[in-house]
N, CA, C and O of each residue as an XYZ file, in Angstrom:
460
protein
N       0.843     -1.167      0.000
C       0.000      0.000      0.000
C       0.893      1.235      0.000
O       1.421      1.463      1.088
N       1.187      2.126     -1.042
C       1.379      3.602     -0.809
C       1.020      4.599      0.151
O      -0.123      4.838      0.539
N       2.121      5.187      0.524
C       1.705      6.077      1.642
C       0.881      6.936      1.803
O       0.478      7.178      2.941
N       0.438      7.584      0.768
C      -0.294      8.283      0.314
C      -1.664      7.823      0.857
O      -2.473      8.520      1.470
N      -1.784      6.438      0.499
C      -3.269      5.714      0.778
C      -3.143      5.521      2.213
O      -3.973      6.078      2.932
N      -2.540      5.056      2.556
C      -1.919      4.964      4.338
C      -2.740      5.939      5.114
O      -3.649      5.697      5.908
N      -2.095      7.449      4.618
C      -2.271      8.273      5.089
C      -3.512      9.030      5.202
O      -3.760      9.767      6.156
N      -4.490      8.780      3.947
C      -5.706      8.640      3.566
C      -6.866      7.517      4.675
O      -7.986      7.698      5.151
N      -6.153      6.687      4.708
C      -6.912      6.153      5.347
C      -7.228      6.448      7.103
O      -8.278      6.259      7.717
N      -6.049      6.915      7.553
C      -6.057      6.961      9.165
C      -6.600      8.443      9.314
O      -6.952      8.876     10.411
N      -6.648      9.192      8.163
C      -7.412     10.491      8.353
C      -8.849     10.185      8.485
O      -9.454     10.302      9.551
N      -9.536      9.675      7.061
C     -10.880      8.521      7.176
C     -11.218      8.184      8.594
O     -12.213      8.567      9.208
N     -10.051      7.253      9.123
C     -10.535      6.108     10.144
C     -10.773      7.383     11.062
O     -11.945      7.630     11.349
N      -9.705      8.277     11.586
C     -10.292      8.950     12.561
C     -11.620     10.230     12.248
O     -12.493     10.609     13.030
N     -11.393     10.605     11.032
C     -12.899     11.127     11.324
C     -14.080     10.689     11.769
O     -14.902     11.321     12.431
N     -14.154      9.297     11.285
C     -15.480      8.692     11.198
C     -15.752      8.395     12.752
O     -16.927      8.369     13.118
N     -14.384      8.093     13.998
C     -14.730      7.492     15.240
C     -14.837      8.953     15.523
O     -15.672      9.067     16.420
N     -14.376     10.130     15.173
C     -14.529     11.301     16.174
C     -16.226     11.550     15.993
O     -16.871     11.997     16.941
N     -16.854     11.231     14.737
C     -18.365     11.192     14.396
C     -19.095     10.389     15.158
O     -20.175     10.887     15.475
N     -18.785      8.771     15.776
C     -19.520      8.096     16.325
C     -19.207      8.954     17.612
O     -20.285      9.064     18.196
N     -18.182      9.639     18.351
C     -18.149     10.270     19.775
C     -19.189     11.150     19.822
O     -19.664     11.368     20.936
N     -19.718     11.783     18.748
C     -20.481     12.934     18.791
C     -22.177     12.636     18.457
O     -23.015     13.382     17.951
N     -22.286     11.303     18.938
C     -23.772     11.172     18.717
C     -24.531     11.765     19.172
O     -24.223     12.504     20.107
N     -25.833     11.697     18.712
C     -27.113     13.051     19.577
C     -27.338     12.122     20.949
O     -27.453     10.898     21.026
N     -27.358     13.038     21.908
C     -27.503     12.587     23.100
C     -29.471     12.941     23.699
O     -30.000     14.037     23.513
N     -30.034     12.023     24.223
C     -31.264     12.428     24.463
C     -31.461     13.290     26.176
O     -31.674     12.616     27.184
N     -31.370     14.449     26.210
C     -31.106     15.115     27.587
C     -32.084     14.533     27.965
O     -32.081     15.013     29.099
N     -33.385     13.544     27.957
C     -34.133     13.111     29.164
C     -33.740     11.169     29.510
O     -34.369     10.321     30.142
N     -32.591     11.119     28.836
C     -32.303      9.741     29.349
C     -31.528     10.273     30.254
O     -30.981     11.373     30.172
N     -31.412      8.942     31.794
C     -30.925      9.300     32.665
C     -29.208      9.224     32.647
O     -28.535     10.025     33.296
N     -28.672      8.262     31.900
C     -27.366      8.808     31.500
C     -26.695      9.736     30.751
O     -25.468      9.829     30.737
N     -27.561     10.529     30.035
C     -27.292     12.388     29.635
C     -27.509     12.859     29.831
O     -27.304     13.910     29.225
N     -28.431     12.820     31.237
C     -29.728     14.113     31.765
C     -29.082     15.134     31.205
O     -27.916     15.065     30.816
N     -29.920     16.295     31.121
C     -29.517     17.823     31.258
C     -30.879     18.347     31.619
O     -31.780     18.462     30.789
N     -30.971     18.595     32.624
C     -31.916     19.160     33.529
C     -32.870     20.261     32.417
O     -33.932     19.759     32.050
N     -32.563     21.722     31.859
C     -32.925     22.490     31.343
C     -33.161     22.294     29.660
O     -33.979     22.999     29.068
N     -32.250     21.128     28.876
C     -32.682     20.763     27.772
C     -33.959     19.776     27.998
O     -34.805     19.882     27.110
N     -34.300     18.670     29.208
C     -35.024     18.046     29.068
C     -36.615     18.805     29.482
O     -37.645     18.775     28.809
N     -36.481     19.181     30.241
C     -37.685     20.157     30.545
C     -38.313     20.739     28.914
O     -39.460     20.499     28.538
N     -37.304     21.519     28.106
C     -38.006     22.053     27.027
C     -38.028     20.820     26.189
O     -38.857     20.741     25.282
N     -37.071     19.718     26.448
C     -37.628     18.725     25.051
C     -39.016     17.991     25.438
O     -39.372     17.022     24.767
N     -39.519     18.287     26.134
C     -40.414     17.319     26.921
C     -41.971     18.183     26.584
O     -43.008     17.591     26.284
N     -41.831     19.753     26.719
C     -42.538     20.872     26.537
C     -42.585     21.055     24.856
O     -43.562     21.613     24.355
N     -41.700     20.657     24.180
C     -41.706     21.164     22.672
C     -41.878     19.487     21.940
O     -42.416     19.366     20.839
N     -41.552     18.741     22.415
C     -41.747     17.671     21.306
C     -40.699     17.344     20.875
O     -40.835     16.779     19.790
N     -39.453     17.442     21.276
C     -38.292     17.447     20.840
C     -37.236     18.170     21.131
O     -37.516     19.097     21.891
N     -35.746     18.092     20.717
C     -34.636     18.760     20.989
C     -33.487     19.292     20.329
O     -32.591     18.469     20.142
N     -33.301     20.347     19.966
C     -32.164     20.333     18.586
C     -30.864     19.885     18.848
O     -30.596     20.023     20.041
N     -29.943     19.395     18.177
C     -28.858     18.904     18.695
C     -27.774     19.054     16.808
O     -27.944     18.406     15.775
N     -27.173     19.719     16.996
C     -26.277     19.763     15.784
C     -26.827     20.603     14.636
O     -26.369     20.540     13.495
N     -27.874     21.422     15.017
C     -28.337     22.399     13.988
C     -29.809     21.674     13.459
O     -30.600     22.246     12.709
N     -30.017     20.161     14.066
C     -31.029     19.693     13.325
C     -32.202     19.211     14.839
O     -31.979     18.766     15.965
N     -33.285     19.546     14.184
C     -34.562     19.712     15.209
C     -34.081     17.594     15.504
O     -33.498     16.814     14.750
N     -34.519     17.442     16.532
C     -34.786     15.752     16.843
C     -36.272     15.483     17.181
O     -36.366     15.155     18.364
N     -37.670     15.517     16.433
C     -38.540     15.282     17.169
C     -38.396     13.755     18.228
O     -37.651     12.800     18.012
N     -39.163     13.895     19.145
C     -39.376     13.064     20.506
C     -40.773     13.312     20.936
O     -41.285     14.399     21.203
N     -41.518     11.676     20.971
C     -42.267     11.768     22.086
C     -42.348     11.180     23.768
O     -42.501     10.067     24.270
N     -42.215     12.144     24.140
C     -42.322     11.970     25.316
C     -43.716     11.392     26.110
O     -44.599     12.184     26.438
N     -43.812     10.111     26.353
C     -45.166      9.800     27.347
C     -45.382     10.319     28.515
O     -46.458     10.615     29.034
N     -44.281     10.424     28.931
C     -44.520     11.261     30.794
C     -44.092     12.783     31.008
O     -43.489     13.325     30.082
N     -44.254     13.218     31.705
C     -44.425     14.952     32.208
C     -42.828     14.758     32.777
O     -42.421     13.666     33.173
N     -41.933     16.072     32.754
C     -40.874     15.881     33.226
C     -40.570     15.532     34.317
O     -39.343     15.569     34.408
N     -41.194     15.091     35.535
C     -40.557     14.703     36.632
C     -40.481     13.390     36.600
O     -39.799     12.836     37.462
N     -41.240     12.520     35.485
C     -40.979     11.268     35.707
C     -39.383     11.200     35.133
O     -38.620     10.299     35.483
N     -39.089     12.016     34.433
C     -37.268     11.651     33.742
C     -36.540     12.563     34.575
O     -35.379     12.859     34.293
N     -37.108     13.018     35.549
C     -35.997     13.760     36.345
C     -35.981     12.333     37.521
O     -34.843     11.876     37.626
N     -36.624     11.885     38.046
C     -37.068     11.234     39.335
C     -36.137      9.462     38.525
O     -35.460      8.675     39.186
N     -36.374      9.378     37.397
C     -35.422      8.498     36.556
C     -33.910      8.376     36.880
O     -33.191      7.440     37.228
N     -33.667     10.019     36.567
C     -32.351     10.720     36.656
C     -31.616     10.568     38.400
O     -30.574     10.143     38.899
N     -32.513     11.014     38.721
C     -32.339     10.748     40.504
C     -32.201      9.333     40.881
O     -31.458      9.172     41.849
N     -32.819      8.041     40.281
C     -32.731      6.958     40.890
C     -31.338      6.232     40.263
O     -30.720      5.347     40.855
N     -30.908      6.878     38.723
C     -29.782      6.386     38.626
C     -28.796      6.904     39.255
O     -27.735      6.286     39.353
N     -28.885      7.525     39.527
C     -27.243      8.452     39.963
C     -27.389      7.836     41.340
O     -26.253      7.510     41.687
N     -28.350      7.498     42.373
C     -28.358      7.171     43.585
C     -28.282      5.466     43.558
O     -28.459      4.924     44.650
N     -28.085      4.778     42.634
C     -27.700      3.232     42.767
C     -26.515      3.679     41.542
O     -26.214      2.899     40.638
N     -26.002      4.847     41.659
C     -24.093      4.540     41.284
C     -24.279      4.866     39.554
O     -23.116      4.952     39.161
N     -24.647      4.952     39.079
C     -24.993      5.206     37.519
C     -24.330      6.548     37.353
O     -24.628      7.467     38.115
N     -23.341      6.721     36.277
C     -22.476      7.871     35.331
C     -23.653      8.512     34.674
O     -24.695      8.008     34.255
N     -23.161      9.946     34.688
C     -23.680     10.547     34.228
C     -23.204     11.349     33.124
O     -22.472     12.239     33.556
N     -23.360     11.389     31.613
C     -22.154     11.981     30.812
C     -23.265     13.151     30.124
O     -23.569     12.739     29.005
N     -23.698     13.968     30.314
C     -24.239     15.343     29.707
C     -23.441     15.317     28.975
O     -22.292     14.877     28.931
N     -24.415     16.084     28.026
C     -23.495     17.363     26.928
C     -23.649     18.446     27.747
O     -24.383     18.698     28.703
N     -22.454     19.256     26.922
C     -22.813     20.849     27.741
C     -24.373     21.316     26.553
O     -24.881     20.801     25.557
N     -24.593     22.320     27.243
C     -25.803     23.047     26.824
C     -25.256     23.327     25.318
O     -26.090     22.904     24.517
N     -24.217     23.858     24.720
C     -24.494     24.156     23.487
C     -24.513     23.187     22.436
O     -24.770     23.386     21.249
N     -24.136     21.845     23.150
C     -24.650     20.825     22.124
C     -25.706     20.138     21.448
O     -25.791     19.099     20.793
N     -26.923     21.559     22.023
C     -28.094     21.216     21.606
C     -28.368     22.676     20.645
O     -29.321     23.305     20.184
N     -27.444     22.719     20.669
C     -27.545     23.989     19.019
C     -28.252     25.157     19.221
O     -29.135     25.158     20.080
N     -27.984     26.290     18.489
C     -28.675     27.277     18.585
C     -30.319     27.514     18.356
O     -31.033     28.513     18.440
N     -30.557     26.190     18.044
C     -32.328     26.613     17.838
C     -32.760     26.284     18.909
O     -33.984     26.267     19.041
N     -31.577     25.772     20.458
C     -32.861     24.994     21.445
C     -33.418     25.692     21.972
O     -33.047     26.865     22.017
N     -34.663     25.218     22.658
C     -35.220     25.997     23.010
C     -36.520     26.588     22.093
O     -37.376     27.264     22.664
N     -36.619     26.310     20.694
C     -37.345     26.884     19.332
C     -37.577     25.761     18.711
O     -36.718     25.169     18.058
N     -38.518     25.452     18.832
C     -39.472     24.225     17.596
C     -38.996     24.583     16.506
O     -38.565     25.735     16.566
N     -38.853     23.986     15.288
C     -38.853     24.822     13.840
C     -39.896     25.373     13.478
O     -40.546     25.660     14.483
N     -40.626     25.808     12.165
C     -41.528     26.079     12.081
C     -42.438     24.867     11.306
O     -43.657     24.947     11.156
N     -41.760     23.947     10.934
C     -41.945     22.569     10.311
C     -42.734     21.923     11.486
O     -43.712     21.224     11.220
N     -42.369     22.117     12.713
C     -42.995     21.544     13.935
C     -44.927     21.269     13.816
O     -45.758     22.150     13.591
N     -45.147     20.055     14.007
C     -46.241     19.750     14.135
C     -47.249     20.916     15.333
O     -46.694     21.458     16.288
N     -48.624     21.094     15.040
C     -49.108     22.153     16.017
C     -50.302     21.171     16.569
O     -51.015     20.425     15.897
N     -50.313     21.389     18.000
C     -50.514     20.510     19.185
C     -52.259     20.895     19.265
O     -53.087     20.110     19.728
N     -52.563     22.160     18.753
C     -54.306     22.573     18.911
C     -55.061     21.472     18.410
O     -56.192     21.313     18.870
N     -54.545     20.533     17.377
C     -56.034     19.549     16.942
C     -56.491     20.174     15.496
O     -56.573     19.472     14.488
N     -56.838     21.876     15.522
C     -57.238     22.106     14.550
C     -56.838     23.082     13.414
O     -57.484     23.797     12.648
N     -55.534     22.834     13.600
C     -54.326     23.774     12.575
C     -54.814     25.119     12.303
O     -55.086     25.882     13.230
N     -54.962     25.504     10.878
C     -54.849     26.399     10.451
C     -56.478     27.143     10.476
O     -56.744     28.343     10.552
N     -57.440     25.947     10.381
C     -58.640     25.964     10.274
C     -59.416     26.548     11.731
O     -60.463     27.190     11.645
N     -58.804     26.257     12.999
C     -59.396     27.489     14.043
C     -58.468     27.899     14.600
O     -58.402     27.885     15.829
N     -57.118     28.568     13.502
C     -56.653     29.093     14.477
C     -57.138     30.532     14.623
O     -56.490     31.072     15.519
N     -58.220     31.527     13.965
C     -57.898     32.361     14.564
C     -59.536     32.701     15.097
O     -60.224     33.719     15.174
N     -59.775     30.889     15.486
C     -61.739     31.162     16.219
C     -61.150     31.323     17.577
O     -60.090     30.919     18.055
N     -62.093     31.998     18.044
C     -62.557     32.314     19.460
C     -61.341     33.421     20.242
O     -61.304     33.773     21.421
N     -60.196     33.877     18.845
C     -59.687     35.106     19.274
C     -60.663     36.007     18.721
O     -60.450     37.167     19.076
N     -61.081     35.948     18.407
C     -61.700     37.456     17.681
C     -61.361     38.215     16.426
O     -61.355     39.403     16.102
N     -60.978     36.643     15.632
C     -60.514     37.283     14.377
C     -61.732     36.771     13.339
O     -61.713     37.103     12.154
């Protein structure tokens, strides 16, 4: 093999493992908690993480994944967060692609304001 290709390749090999290190992390599992991303992913339907929305449904209200969070860490369970900006600059902001939670979209949205 030429060095050239050698050298090609261990650039390859390590990009691709520095890519699997950087997977999306779900802030309401109890081994990534993040207290303040899970609250809004739980409230919005989801969480941005790398510039791209992640929809999520969530079945339970946030204290059941905080009270989750609490029972692992208290029988010895790691805890590896991201920091906060690894949920990208939209967190916190649904897209506008985001599904709307009223039932009746566009068709009442503007009954019983007074439009």
């Amino acid at each position: 093999m030429k060095k050239s290709a050698r050298v090609t390749l261990t650039v390859v090999a390590t990009v691709g493992l520095a890519a699997c290190n950087r997977q999306r992390q779900d802030p309401c599992e109890s081994a990534t908690f993040s207290e303040q991303a899970c609250q809004q992913a739980v409230s919005q339907g989801g969480y941005s993480w790398g510039g791209s929305w992640i929809p999520m449904i969530y079945h339970y209200p946030y204290p059941y994944y905080y009270d989750s969070y609490r029972g692992y860490v208290s029988r010895g369970g790691a805890v590896r967060a991201a920091p906060p900006e690894a949920y990208g600059r939209t967190f916190g902001h649904a897209p506008a692609a985001a599904v709307e939670r009223g039932g009746f979209g566009a068709t009442g949205a503007g009954h019983g304001a007074g439009e």
